[in-house]
C-alpha positions in Angstrom: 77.7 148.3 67.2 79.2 151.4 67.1 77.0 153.0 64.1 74.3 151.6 66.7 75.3 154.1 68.7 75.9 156.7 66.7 79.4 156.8 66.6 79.5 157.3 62.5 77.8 160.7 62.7 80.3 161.6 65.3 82.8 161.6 62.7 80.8 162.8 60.0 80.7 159.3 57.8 78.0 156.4 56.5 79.7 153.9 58.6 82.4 153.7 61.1 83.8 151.0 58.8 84.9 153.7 57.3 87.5 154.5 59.9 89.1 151.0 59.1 89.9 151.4 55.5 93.1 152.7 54.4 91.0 155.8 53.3 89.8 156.6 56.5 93.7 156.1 58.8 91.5 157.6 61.8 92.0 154.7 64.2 94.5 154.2 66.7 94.7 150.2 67.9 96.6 150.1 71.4 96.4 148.0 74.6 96.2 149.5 78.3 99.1 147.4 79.1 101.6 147.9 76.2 103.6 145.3 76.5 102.7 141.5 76.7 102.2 140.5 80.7 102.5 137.2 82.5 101.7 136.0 85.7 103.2 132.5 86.4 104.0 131.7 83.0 100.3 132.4 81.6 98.9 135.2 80.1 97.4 138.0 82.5 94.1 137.6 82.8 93.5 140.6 84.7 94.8 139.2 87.9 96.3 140.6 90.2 95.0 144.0 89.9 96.8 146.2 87.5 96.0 149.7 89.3 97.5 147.7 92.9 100.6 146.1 91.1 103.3 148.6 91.1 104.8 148.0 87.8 101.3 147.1 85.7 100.2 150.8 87.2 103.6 152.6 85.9 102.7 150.8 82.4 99.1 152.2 82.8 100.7 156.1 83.7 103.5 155.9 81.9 102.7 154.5 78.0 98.7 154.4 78.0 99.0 157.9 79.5 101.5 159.1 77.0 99.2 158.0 74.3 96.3 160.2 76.0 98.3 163.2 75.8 99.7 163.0 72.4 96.0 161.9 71.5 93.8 164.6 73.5 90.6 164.8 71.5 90.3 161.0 70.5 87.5 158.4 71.5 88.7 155.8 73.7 86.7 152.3 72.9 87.6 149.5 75.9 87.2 146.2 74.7 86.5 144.8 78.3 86.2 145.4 81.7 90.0 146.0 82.7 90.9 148.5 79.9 87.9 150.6 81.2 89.9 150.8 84.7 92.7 151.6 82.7 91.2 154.9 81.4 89.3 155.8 84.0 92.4 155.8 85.6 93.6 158.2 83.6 90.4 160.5 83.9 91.3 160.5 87.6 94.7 161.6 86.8 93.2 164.5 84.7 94.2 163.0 81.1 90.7 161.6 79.4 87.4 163.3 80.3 85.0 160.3 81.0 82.8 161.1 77.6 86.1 160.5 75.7 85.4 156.6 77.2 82.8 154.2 75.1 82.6 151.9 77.5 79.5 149.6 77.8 79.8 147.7 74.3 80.2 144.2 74.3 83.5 142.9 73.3 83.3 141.6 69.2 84.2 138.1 69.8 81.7 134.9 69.1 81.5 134.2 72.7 79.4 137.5 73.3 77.1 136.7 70.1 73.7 136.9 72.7 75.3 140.5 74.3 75.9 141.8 70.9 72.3 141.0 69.7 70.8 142.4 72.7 73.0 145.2 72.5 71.5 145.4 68.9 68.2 144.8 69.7 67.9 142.0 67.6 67.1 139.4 70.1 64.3 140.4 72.8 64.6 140.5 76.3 62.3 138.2 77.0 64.4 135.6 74.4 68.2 136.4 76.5 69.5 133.7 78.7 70.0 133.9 82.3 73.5 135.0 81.5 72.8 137.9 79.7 71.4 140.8 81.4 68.9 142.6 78.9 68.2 145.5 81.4 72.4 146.6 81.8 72.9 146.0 78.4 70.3 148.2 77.4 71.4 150.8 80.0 74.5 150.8 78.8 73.9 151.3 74.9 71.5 153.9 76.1 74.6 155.6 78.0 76.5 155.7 74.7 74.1 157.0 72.4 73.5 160.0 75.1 77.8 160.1 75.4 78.2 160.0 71.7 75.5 162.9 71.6 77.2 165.3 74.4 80.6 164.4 72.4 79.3 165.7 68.8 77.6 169.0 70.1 81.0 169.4 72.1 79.4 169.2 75.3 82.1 166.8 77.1 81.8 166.6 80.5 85.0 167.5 82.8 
């Protein structure tokens, strides 16, 4: 998905698998809450909001924003919908410029198999189940590949 985007001539390379192999050492894996969180005993799930809940927040401007200084120039890839808050966050807060922020593609797991493909254009609009909103998906890949374009003639936006 993200040589679909055009990610991999970002960064000058084939493939962005590149950037996994112990060749490559150009990817940072982190979490927008650093530390593991619970709510009642269970996992958070994103509930209650981590921007409104004092100590989620500090964890937000404290560690995830420590890691947007120290890495000023990097791409920031949110695997969900609360890790994008997260960051854009931190663009309010004057760390991340909202280019830096691939947000749109579809988390990697099994359960998003019909996103991906749409996301891919492997599987037709026309072919996506009720679930699966063709039109945003498209909208959003379409957002990337202009982001990943302003990011690689250095035209970030502020």
């Amino acid at each position: 998905m993200m040589d679909a985007i055009g990610l991999n001539r970002h960064f000058g390379i084939e493939s962005t698998a590149e950037l996994f192999s112990v060749a490559g050492e150009k990817v940072h894996f982190t979490s927008a809450l650093r530390y593991p969180v619970f709510v009642d005993g269970k996992n958070y799930n994103g509930t209650p909001d981590m921007l409104k809940t004092e100590i989620l927040r500090e964890m937000v401007e404290t560690y995830l924003a420590e890691e947007a200084r120290v890495l000023r120039n990097a791409v920031w890839l949110p695997l969900g919908p609360k890790p994008v808050i997260a960051l854009k966050h931190l663009c309010r807060l004057g760390l991340l410029k909202p280019d830096q922020i691939l947000d749109g593609i579809p988390h990697p797991s099994g359960a998003n198999a019909e996103r991906i493909a749409a996301f891919l254009g492997t599987k037709p609009d026309g072919l996506l189940s009720k679930q699966t909103n063709g039109r945003q998906i498209a909208a959003a890949r379409n957002d990337l590949v202009e982001k990943i374009e302003r990011l690689r003639t250095g035209g970030l936006s502020a």
